[in-house]
C-alpha positions in Angstrom: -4.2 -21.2 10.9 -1.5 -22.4 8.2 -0.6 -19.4 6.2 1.1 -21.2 3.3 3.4 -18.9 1.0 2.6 -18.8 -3.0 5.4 -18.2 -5.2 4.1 -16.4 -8.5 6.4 -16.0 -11.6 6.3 -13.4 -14.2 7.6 -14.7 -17.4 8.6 -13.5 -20.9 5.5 -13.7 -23.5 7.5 -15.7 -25.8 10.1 -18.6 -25.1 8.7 -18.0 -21.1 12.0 -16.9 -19.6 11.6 -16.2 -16.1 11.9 -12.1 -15.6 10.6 -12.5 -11.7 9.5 -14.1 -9.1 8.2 -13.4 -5.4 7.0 -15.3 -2.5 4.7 -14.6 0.3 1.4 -15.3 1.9 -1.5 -14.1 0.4 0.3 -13.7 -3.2 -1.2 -12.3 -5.9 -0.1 -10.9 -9.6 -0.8 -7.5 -8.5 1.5 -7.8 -5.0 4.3 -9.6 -7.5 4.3 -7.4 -10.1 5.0 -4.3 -7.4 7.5 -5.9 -5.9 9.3 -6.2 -9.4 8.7 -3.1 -9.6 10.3 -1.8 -6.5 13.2 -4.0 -7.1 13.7 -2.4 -10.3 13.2 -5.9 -12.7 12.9 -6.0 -16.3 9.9 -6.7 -17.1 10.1 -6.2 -20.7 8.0 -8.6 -22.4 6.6 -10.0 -19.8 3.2 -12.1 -19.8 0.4 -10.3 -18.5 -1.7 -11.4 -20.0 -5.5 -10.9 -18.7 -3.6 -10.2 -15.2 -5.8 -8.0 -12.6 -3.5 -4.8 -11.4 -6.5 -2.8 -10.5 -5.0 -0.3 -8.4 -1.4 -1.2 -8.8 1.5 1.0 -8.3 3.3 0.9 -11.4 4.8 4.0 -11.3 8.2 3.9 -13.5 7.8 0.5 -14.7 9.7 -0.7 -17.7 6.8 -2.6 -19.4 8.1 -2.3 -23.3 6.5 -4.7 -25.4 4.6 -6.9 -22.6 1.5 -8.8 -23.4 -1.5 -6.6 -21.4 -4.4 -7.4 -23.3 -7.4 -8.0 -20.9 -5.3 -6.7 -17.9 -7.1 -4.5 -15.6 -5.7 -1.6 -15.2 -8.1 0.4 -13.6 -6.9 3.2 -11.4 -2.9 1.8 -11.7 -0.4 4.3 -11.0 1.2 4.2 -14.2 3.1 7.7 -14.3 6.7 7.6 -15.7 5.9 3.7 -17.0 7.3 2.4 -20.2 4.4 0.9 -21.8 5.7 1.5 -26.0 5.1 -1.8 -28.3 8.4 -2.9 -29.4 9.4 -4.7 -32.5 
Protein backbone atom coordinates (compact mmCIF):
# COMPACT_ATOMS: atom_id res chain seq x y z
CA UNK A 1 0.00 0.00 0.00
CA UNK A 2 1.34 3.59 -1.06
CA UNK A 3 1.12 5.81 1.95
CA UNK A 4 1.54 9.19 0.27
CA UNK A 5 2.53 12.16 2.65
CA UNK A 6 0.01 15.49 2.64
CA UNK A 7 1.59 18.65 3.35
CA UNK A 8 -1.08 21.03 5.08
CA UNK A 9 -0.40 24.83 5.54
CA UNK A 10 -1.70 27.08 8.09
CA UNK A 11 -1.78 30.55 6.85
CA UNK A 12 -2.50 34.13 8.09
CA UNK A 13 -6.37 35.15 7.65
CA UNK A 14 -5.41 38.12 5.80
CA UNK A 15 -2.64 38.70 3.01
CA UNK A 16 -2.21 34.43 3.55
CA UNK A 17 1.33 34.46 4.85
CA UNK A 18 2.40 31.13 5.60
CA UNK A 19 2.71 30.74 9.67
CA UNK A 20 3.16 26.67 9.24
CA UNK A 21 3.41 23.87 7.61
CA UNK A 22 3.79 19.93 8.36
CA UNK A 23 4.05 16.83 6.34
CA UNK A 24 3.14 13.38 7.04
CA UNK A 25 0.91 10.46 6.14
CA UNK A 26 -2.47 10.60 7.14
CA UNK A 27 -2.41 14.58 7.60
CA UNK A 28 -4.97 16.41 8.86
CA UNK A 29 -5.62 20.19 10.33
CA UNK A 30 -5.94 18.80 13.69
CA UNK A 31 -2.39 16.66 13.51
CA UNK A 32 -0.83 20.19 11.84
CA UNK A 33 -2.00 22.45 14.02
CA UNK A 34 -0.46 20.24 17.19
CA UNK A 35 2.59 20.01 15.79
CA UNK A 36 2.68 23.97 15.56
CA UNK A 37 1.88 23.77 18.61
CA UNK A 38 4.63 21.67 20.04
CA UNK A 39 7.06 23.48 18.01
CA UNK A 40 6.09 26.56 19.55
CA UNK A 41 4.73 28.58 16.01
CA UNK A 42 2.96 31.73 15.83
CA UNK A 43 -0.06 31.20 14.94
CA UNK A 44 -1.44 34.52 15.45
CA UNK A 45 -3.94 35.21 12.95
CA UNK A 46 -4.03 32.22 11.46
CA UNK A 47 -6.98 30.76 9.22
CA UNK A 48 -9.05 28.38 10.86
CA UNK A 49 -11.51 28.85 9.60
CA UNK A 50 -14.38 26.04 9.99
CA UNK A 51 -11.24 23.69 10.82
CA UNK A 52 -12.23 20.42 12.89
CA UNK A 53 -9.77 20.30 16.23
CA UNK A 54 -12.24 18.16 18.10
CA UNK A 55 -10.15 16.84 20.67
CA UNK A 56 -6.98 18.76 19.99
CA UNK A 57 -4.27 19.54 22.26
CA UNK A 58 -3.97 23.07 22.31
CA UNK A 59 -2.72 23.64 25.49
CA UNK A 60 -0.61 27.04 25.54
CA UNK A 61 -1.27 27.97 22.05
CA UNK A 62 -0.76 31.58 20.98
CA UNK A 63 -4.04 31.89 18.90
CA UNK A 64 -4.59 35.94 19.23
CA UNK A 65 -6.74 37.17 16.71
CA UNK A 66 -7.18 33.91 14.43
CA UNK A 67 -10.18 33.27 12.35
CA UNK A 68 -12.23 30.19 14.47
CA UNK A 69 -15.54 30.72 13.49
CA UNK A 70 -17.22 27.23 12.68
CA UNK A 71 -14.12 25.39 14.12
CA UNK A 72 -14.85 22.48 16.27
CA UNK A 73 -13.54 22.73 19.29
CA UNK A 74 -15.18 20.19 21.17
CA UNK A 75 -13.27 18.72 24.05
CA UNK A 76 -9.74 20.74 22.89
CA UNK A 77 -7.33 21.13 25.49
CA UNK A 78 -7.25 24.70 25.43
CA UNK A 79 -5.78 25.55 29.07
CA UNK A 80 -3.09 28.29 29.06
CA UNK A 81 -4.15 29.19 25.16
CA UNK A 82 -4.23 32.73 23.89
CA UNK A 83 -7.45 32.99 22.24
CA UNK A 84 -8.09 37.34 22.87
CA UNK A 85 -9.42 39.13 19.53
CA UNK A 86 -6.87 41.55 18.54
CA UNK A 87 -7.14 44.84 16.77
Amino acid sequence: MDNKKTKIEIKTREGGTLLFAFETEDNTIKKTLEEAVRRWANLQWANLLGAYLQGADLQGADLQGADLQWADLRWANLLGAKMDKKG
